[in-house]
C-alpha positions as a printed NumPy array, in Angstrom:
array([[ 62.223,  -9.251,  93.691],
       [ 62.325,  -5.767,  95.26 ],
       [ 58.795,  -4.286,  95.751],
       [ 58.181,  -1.406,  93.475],
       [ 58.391,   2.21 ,  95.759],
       [ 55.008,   3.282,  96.721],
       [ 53.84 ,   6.637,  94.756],
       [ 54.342,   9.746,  97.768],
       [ 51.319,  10.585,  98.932],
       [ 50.044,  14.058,  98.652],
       [ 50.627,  16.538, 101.845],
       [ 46.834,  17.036, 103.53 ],
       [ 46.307,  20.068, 105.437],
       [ 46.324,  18.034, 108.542],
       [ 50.394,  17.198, 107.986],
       [ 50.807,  21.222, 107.583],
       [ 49.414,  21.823, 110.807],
       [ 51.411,  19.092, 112.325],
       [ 55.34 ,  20.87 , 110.582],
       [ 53.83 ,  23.963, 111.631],
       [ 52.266,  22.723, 115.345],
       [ 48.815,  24.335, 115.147],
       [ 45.736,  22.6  , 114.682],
       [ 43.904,  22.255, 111.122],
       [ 41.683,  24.903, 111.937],
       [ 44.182,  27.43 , 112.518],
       [ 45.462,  26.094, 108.717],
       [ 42.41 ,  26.439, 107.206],
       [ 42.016,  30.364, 108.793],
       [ 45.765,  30.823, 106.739],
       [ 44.465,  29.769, 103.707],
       [ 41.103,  31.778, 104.083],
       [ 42.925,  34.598, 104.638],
       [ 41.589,  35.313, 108.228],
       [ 43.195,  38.027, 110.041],
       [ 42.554,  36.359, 113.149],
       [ 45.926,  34.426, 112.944],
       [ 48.789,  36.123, 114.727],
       [ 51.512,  36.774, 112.146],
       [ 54.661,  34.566, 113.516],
       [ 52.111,  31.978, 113.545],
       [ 50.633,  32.54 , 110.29 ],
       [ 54.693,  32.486, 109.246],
       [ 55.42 ,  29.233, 110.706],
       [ 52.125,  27.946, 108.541],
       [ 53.211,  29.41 , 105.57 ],
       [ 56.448,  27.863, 105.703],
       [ 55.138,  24.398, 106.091],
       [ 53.089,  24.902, 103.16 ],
       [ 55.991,  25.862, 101.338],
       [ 58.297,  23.016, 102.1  ],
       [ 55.574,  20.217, 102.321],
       [ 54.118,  21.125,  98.716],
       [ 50.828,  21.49 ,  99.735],
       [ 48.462,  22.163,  97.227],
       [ 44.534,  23.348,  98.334],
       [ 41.433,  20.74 ,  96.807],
       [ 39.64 ,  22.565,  95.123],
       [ 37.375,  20.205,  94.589],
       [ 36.765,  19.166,  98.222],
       [ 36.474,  22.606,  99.064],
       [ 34.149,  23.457,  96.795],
       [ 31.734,  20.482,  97.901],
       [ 32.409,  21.587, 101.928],
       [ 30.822,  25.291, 100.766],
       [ 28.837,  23.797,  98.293],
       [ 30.061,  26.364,  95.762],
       [ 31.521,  26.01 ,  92.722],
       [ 33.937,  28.925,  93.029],
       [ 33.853,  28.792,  89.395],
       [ 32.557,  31.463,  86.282],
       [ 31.963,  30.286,  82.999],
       [ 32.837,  33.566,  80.246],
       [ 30.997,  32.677,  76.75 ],
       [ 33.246,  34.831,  74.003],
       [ 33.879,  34.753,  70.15 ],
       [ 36.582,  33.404,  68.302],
       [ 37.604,  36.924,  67.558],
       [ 41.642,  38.063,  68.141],
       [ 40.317,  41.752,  67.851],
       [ 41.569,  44.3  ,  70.452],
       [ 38.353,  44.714,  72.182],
       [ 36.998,  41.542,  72.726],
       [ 40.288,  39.611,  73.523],
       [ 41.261,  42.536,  75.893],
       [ 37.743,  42.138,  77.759],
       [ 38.273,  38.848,  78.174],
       [ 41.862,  38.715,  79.536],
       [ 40.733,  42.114,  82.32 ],
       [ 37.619,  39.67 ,  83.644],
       [ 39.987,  36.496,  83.878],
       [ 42.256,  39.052,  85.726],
       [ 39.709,  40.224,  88.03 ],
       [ 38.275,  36.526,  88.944],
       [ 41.356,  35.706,  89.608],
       [ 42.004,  38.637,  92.114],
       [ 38.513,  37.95 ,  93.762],
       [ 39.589,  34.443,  94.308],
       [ 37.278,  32.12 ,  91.391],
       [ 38.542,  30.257,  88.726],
       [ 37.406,  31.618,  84.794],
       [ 36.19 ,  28.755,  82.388],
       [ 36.848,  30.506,  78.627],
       [ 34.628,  28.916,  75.947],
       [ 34.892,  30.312,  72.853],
       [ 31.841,  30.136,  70.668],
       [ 32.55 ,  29.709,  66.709],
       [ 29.169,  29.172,  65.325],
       [ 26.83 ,  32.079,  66.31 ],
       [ 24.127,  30.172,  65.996],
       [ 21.386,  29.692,  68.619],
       [ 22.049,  26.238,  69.016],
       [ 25.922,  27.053,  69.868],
       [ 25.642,  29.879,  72.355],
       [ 22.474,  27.526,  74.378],
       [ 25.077,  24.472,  74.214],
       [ 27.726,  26.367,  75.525],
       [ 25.402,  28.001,  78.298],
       [ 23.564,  24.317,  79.481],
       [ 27.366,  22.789,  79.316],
       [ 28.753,  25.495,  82.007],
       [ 25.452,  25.537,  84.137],
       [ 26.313,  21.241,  84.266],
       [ 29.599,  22.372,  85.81 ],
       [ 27.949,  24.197,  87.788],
       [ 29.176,  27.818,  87.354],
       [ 28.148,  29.886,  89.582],
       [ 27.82 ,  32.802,  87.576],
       [ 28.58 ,  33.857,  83.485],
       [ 29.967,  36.713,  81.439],
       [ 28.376,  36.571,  78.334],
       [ 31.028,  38.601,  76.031],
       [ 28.833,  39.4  ,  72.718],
       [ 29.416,  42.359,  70.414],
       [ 27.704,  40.306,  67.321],
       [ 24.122,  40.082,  66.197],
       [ 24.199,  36.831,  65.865],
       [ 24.745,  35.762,  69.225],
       [ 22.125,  37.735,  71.53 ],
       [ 19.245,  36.657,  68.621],
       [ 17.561,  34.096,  71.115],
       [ 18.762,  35.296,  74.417],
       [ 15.723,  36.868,  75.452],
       [ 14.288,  33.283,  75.057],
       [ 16.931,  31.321,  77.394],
       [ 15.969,  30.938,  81.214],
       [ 19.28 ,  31.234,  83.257],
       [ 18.75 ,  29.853,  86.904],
       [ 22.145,  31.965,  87.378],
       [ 23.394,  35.113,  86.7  ],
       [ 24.297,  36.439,  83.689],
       [ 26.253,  39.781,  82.646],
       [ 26.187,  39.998,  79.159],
       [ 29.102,  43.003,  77.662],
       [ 27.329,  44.318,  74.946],
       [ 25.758,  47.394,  73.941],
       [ 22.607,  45.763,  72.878],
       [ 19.044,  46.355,  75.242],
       [ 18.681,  42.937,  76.284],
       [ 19.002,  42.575,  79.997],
       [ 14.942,  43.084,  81.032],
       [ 12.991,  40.153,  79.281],
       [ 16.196,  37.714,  79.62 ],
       [ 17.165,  38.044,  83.399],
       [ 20.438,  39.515,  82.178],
       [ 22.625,  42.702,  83.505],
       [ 24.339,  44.152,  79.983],
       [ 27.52 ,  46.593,  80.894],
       [ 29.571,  48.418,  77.986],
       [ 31.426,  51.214,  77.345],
       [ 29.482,  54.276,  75.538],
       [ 29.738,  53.742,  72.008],
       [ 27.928,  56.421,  70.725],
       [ 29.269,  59.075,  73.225],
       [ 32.714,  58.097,  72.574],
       [ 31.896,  58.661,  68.46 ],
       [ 30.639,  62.306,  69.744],
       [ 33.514,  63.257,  72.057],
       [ 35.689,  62.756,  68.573],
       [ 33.273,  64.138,  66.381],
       [ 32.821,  67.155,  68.516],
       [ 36.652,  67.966,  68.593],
       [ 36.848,  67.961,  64.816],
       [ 33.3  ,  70.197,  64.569],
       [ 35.215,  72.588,  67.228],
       [ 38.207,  72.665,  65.302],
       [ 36.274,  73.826,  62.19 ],
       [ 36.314,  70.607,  60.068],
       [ 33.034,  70.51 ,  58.404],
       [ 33.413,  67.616,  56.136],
       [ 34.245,  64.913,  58.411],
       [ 34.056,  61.365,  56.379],
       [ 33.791,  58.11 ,  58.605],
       [ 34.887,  54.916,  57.933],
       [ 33.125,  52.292,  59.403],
       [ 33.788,  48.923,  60.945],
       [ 32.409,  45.503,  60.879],
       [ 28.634,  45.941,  60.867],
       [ 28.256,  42.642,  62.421],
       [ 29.328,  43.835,  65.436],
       [ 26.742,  46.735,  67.53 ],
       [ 29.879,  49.258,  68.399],
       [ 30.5  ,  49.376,  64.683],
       [ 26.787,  49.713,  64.523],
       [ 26.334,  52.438,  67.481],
       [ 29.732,  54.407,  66.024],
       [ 28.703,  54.567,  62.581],
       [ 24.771,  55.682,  63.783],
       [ 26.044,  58.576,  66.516],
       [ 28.352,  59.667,  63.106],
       [ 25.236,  59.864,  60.657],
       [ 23.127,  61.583,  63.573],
       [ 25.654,  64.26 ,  64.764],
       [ 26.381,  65.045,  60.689],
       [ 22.575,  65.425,  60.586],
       [ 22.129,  67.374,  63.295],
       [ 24.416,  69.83 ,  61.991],
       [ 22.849,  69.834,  58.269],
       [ 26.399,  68.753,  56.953],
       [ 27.01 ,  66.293,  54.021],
       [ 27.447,  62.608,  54.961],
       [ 29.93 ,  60.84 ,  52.761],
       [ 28.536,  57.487,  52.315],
       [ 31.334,  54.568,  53.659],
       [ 32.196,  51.746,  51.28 ],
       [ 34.283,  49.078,  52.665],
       [ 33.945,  48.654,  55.945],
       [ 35.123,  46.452,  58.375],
       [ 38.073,  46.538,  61.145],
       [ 41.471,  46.022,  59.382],
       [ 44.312,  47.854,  58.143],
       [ 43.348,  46.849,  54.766],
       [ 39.709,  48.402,  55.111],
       [ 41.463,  52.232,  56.186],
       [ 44.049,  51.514,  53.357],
       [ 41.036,  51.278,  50.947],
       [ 38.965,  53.481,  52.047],
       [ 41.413,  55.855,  52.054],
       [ 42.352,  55.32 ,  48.256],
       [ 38.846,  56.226,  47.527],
       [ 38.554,  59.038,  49.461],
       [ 41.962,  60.141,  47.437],
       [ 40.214,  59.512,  44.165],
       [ 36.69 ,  61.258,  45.273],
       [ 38.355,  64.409,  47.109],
       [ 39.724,  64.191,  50.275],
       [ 37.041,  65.425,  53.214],
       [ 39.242,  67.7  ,  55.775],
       [ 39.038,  64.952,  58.493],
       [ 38.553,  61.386,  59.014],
       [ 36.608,  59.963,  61.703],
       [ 37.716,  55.991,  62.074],
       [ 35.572,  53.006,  63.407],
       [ 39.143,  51.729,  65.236],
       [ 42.519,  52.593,  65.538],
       [ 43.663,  49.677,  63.016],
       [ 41.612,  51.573,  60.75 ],
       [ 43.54 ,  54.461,  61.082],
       [ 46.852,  53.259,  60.61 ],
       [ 45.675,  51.935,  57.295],
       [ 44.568,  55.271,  56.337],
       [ 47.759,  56.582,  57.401],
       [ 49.737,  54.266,  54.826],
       [ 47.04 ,  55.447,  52.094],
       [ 47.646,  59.36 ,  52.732],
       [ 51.431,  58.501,  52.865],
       [ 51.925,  57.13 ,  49.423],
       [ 50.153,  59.691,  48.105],
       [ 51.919,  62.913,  49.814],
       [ 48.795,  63.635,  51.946],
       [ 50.07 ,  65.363,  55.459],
       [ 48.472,  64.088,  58.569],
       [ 47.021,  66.276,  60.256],
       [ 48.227,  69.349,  57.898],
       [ 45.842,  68.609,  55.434],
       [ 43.589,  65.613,  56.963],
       [ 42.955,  65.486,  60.738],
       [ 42.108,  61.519,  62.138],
       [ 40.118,  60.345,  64.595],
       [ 40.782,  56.647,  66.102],
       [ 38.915,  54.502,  68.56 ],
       [ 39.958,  52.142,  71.213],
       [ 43.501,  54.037,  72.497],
       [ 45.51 ,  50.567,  71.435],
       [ 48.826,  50.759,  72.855],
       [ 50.624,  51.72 ,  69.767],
       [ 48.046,  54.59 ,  68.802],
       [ 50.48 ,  56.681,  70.723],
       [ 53.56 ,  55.542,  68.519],
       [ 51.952,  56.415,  64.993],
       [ 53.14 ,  58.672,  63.223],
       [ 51.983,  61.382,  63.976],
       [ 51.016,  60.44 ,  67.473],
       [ 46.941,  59.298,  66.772],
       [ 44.215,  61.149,  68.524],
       [ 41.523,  58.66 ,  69.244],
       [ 38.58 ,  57.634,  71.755],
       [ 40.517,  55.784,  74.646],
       [ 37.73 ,  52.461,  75.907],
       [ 39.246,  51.082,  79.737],
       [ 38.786,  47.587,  79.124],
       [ 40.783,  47.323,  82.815],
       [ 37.874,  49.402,  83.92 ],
       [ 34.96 ,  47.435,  82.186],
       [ 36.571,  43.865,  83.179],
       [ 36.389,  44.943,  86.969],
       [ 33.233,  46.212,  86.497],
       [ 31.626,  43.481,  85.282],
       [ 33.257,  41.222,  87.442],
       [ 31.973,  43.097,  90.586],
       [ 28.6  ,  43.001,  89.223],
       [ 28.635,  39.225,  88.551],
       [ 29.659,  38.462,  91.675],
       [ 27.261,  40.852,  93.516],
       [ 24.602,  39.215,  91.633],
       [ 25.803,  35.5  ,  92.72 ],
       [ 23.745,  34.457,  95.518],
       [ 21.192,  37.698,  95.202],
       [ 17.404,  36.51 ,  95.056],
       [ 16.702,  38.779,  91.987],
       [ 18.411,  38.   ,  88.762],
       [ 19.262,  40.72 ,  85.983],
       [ 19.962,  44.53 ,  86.501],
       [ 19.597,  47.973,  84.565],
       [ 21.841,  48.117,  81.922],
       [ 25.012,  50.551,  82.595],
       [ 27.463,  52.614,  80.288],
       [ 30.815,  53.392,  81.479],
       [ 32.631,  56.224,  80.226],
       [ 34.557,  56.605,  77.51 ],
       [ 37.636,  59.123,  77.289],
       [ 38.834,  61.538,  74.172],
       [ 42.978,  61.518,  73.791],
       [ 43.777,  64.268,  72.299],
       [ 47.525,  63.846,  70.323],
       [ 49.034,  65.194,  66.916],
       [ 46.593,  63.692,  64.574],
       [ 43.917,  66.114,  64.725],
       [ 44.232,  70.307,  63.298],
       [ 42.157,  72.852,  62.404],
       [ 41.272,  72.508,  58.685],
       [ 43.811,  74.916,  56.358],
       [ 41.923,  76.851,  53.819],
       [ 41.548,  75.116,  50.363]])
């Protein structure tokens, strides 16, 4: 009987050193990146690796630093621009800086959920989490939860100084004035605003820095309706506004928004920004394909996700845990959307 082939065993870094005729230490300098390694040598090393198939353990690595090398990110379920474009810039940016991003989604906003999901990546152990949370819901018990590691939380909420955590966002309610202001110095005086998912704080903080800048300015505040952050809720919105008077511009809680608006002012002969100027918010890729062209209030999610990712992994190892809480900068776009109002 012939006797079955024995499974090929799996290259070690000591067979790369032998191909390549170096010694495992100058190996393990390659694969750390050390610029110590003359290049023909670190040539004939990477070659080896190459045609051997060698593969780094992570694992055994990770036990010879005693480091994980790993960060848990605790995120919604939501497909929404914002929070599934934060997400993919901070996998992006671990990646770059060399650790590996665990995703767990949380469905249930319950505190219950969010502390399982927490104790279940701190049994990894990660070294460090990015605690994505634009809903009430989940940042209700987090100034409760001890968190022997750090923790940046993107959210707009105050909740870094009792909870040991660092919260990073973009500037809600400044990026709500920089549109508001460029309707008010175009002349619009009746600028309506509808609003987004109030479950969420940036709906919350746009919405807010709307009702205080209308305020401020002793104008008339056109109370929203629906509100949420689909195509549907601009499309309806925008049918009521149509039935109650149009306002001379619309200030919208997201560029989704917008384009339903569009579709509403469309079927019913309105011209954009002839007779209503629009506002968006986020600068989605195809805000500069509507028709006309959509001015809105561009967020750099790139930006934010390195950002945060810095600040994690500043804060890994650090004796003190939890920082200030930081805004980054929003940015107006100005495009064809937006007109001074014509004279009714």
């Amino acid at each position: 009987m012939a006797r079955p082939r024995r499974a090929k065993s799996t290259p070690s870094i000591v067979d790369v050193a032998k191909a390549a005729g170096v010694s495992h230490q100058t190996v393990s300098r390659v694969l750390n990146g050390s610029q110590s390694v003359l290049p023909e040598t670190r040539e004939r090393v990477q070659n080896a690796i190459n045609e051997l198939g060698y593969r780094r353990n992570s694992v055994a690595r990770a036990l010879a630093r005693q480091r994980s090398e790993m960060i848990g990110i605790v995120t919604t379920t939501s497909l929404d621009y914002g929070p599934s474009s934060i997400l993919m810039e901070i996998e992006l940016a671990a990646r770059k800086a060399g650790f590996y991003a665990a995703v767990a989604p949380v469905e249930d906003y319950d505190d219950a959920s969010v502390r399982a999901v927490f104790d279940h990546f701190l049994g990894v152990p990660a070294e460090g989490i990015v605690f994505i949370a634009p809903l009430r819901e989940m940042t209700a018990d987090m100034t409760q939860m001890t968190i022997p590691v750090p923790v940046v939380a993107v959210t707009t909420q105050a909740l870094g100084a009792g909870a040991g955590l660092t919260p990073i966002s973009i500037d809600q309610e400044l990026g709500a004035r920089l549109a508001l202001e460029h309707l008010y110095d175009l002349g619009h005086r009746d600028i309506a605003h509808i609003a987004g998912n109030q479950e969420f704080f940036e709906a919350c903080n746009r919405e807010q820095a709307w009702r205080d800048f209308m305020s401020e300015r002793g104008l008339a505040i056109r109370e929203p309706q629906v509100k949420g952050w689909e195509f549907s809720v601009g499309y309806e919105e925008g049918r009521r506004l149509l039935a109650e008077g149009l306002p001379t511009a619309v200030f919208c809680a997201n560029d989704q928004i917008a384009l339903g608006l569009y579709r509403a002012l469309e079927e019913a002969g309105v011209c954009v920004p002839r007779e209503v100027s629009i506002v968006g918010f986020d600068d989605m890729p195809a805000a500069a394909y509507y028709s006309p062209a959509l001015t809105t209030v561009r967020q750099d999610f790139a930006n934010l996700g390195r950002v945060v990712l810095e600040t994690l992994l500043e804060e890994i190892g650090a004796a003190d845990k939890g920082g200030a809480a930081r805004a980054l900068t929003p940015a107006l776009v100005v495009r064809d959307s937006t007109a001074p109002p014509r004279s009714r």
